[in-house]
C-alpha positions as CSV (number, residue, x, y, z in Angstrom):
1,X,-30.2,4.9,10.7
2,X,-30.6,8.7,10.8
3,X,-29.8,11.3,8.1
4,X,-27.6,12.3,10.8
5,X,-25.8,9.6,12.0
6,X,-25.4,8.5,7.9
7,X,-23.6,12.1,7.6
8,X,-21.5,11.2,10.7
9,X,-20.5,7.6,8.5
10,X,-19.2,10.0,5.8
11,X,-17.9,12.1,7.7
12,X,-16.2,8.7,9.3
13,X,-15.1,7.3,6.0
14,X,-14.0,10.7,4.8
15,X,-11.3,11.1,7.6
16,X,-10.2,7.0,7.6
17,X,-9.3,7.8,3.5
18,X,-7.8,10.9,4.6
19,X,-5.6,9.2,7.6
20,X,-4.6,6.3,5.0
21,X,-3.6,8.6,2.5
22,X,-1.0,10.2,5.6
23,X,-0.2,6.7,6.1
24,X,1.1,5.8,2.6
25,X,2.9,9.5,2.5
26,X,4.9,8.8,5.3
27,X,7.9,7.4,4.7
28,X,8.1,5.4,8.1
29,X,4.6,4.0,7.9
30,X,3.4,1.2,9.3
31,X,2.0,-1.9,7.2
32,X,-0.5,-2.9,10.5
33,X,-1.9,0.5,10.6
34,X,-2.9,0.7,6.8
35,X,-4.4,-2.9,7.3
36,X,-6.1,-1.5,10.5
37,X,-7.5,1.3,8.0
38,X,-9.0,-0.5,5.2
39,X,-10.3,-2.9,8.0
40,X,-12.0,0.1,9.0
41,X,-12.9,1.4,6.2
42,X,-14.2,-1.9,5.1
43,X,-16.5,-2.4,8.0
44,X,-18.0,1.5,7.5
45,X,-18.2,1.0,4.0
46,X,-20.8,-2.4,4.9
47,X,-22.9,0.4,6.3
48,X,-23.1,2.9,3.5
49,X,-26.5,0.5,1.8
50,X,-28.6,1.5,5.0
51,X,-27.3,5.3,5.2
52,X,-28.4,5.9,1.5
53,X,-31.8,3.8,2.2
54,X,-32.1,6.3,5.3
55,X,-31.7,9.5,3.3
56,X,-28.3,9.9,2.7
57,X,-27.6,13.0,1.6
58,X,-25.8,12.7,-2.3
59,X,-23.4,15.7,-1.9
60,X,-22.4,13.9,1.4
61,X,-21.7,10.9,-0.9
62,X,-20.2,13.0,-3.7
63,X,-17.6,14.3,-1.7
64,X,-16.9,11.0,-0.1
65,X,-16.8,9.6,-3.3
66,X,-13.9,12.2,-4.5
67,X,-12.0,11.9,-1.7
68,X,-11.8,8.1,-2.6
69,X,-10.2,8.8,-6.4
70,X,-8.1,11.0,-4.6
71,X,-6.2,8.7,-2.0
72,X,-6.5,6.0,-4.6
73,X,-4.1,7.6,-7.5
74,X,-2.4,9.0,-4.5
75,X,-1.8,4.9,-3.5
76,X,-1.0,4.1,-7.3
77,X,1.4,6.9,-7.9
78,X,3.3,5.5,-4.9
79,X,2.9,2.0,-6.2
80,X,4.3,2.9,-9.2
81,X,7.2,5.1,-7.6
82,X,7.9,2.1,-5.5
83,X,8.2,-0.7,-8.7
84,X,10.7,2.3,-10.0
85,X,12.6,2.1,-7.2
86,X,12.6,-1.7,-6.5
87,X,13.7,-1.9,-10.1
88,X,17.0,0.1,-9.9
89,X,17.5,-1.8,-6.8
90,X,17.4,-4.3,-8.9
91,X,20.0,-2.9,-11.3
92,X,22.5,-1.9,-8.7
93,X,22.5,-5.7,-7.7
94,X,23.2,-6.5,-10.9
95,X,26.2,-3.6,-11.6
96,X,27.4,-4.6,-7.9
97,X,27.7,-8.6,-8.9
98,X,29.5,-7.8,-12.3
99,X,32.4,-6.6,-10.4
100,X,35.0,-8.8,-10.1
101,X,38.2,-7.5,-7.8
102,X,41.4,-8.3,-9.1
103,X,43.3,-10.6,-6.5
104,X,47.3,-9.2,-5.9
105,X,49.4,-10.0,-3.2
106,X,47.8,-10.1,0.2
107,X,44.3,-8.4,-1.0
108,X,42.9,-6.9,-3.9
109,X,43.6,-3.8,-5.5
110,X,41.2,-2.6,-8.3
111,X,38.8,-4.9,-10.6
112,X,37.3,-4.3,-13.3
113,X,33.3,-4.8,-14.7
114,X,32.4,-8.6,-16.9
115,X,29.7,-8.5,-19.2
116,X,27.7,-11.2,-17.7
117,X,25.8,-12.2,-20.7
118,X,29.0,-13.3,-22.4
């Protein structure tokens, strides 16, 4: 493998991390596109070993190497804003099933909240 064609897997990897990074900042994205992109990223990372026994060059792998901290607290800070979200899901459920209506009549007029753990 050439010092230039090693540069080019870089320069590869560099724009796959920045494409999943889009990905996960989208709010629409699309789970079979960010498995198509670590797919990818897993099958140029398998090539890095003969790039850097070529003559890779290390500020080449520096930045490529930055780039990956970058998208990957990018991925946990929206792993972690996700479990927030999830969890007051989770809440509302709860607030939404402790509601029993009142039953008058023909239909129900207002209710009132239970505390479930009684």
């Amino acid at each position: 493998m050439s010092a230039a064609t090693s540069n080019g897997l870089v320069t590869q990897l560099q724009a796959t991390y920045q494409r999943l990074t889009q990905v996960f900042a989208d709010e629409s994205g699309d789970l079979q596109q960010i498995d198509q992109l670590l797919d990818q990223i897993n099958e140029l990372s398998a090539q890095l070993p003969e790039a850097v026994a070529a003559g890779l060059d290390l500020e080449e792998l520096e930045g490529l190497l930055t780039r990956v901290k970058t998208t990957e607290d990018f991925i946990r800070k929206e792993l972690k804003a996700s479990s927030k979200n999830i969890g007051e899901i989770k809440n509302g459920k709860r607030a939404i099933g402790a509601y029993r209506p009142i039953q008058s009549g023909m239909g129900y007029t207002e209710g009132k909240f239970f505390d479930l753990k009684k």
